[in-house]
C-alpha positions in Angstrom: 183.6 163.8 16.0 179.8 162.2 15.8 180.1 163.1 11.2 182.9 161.5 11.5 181.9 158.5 13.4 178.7 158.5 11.1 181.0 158.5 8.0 182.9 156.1 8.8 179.8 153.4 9.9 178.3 154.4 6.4 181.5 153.0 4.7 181.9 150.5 6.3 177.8 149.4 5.6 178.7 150.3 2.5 182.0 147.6 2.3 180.0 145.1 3.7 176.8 145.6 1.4 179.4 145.2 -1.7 181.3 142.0 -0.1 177.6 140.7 0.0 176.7 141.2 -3.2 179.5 140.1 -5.0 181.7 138.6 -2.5 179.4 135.4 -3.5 180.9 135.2 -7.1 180.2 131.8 -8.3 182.9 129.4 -9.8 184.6 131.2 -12.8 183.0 129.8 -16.0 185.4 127.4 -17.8 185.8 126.4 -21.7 185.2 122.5 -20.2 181.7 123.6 -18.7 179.0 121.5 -20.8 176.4 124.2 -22.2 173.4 122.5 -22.9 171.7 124.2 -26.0 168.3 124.1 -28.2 166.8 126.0 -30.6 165.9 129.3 -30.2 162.0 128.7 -31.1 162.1 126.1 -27.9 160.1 127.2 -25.3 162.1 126.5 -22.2 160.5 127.9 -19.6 160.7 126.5 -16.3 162.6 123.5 -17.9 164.7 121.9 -15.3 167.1 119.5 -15.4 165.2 116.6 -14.5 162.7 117.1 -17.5 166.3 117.6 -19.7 167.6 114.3 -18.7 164.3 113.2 -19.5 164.2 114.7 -23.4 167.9 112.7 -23.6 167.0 109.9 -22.2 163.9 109.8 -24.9 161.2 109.8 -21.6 159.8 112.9 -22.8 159.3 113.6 -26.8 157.3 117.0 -26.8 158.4 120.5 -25.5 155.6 122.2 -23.7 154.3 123.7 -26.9 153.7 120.8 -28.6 156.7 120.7 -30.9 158.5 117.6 -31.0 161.9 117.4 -28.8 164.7 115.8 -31.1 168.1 115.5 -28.9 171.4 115.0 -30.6 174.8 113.4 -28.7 178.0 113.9 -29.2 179.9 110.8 -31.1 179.8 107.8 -29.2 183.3 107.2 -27.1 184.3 110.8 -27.4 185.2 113.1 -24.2 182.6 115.3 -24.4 180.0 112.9 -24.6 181.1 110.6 -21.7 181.3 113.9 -19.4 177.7 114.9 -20.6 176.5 111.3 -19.8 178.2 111.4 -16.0 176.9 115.3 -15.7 173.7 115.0 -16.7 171.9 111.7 -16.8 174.0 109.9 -13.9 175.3 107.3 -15.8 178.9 105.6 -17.1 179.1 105.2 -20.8 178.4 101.5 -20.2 175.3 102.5 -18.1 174.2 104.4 -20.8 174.9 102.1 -23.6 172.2 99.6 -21.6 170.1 101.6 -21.4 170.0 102.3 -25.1 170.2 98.6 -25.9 167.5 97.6 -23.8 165.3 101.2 -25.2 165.4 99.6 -28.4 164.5 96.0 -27.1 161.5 97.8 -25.4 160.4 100.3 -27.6 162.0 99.7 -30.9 163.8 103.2 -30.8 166.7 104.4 -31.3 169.4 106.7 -29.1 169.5 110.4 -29.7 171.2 111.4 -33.6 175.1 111.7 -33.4 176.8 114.7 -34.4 180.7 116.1 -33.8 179.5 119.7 -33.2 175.8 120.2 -32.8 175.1 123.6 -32.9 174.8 123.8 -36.4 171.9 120.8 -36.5 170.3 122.5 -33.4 170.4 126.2 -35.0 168.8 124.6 -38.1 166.3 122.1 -36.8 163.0 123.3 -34.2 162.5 121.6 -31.6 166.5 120.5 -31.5 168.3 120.0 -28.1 172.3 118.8 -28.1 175.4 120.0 -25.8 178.4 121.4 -26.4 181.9 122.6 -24.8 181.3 126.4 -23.6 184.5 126.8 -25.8 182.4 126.1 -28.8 179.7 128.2 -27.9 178.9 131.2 -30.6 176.1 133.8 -29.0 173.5 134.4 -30.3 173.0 131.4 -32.7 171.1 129.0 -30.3 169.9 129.6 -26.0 171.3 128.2 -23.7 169.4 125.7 -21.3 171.3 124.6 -19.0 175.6 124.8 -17.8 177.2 121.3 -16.4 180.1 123.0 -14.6 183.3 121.3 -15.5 184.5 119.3 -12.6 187.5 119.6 -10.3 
């Protein structure tokens, strides 16, 4: 009677042990999820996302070795893009378009390079950083940095 008592406590340890540690299964990924990619010579450790938003936002030009950090955006108006603006930097596409008018007033720069798909620039280009639908994502050709889960 006690083994049997005994066997049946170890399962159920054993149930509850799995349900923790995978019962906690994170939202399935989705093909609208926003990867944010760069170049596999970039040296993104312990980038977060503030010091991203930062590199798109042209508030920070180097990558912690040095190299310099050249972001790309999707075309101006498109999907994609206006998702990436609200994930990432917090801001409408109006906000954003400010922003970029009054960066150039200020510093005399110019907004991030447009592209339609930018992992090709990014693969090709050190120091590159763009973003792109998971659906268009090919492994192995550039790291990913960060994932903007699509939203509900």
């Amino acid at each position: 009677m006690l083994e049997n008592s005994t066997l049946r406590t170890k399962t159920m340890l054993f149930c509850l042990l799995l349900t923790l540690a995978y019962g906690r299964t994170s939202k399935a990924e989705s093909p609208d999820d926003i990867l944010v990619i760069a170049h596999k010579a970039v040296d993104a450790a312990g980038l977060d996302r503030a010091a991203l938003k930062d590199i798109f936002l042209k508030k920070r030009l180097v990558w912690k070795d040095g190299v310099n950090a050249v972001p790309m955006n999707a075309p101006l108006g498109t999907k994609l893009r206006k998702e990436f603006q609200e994930r990432l930097l917090g801001k409408s596409e109006n906000e954003t378009q400010r922003y970029w008018e009054e960066f150039k007033i200020r510093s005399g720069g110019a907004e991030p390079v447009q592209f339609g798909n930018a992992i090709r620039p990014v693969f090709h280009l050190r120091g590159a950083v763009g973003y792109i639908y998971r659906a268009q994502y090919q492994q192995g050709v550039v790291q990913i940095l960060l994932v903007l889960p699509a939203t509900q």
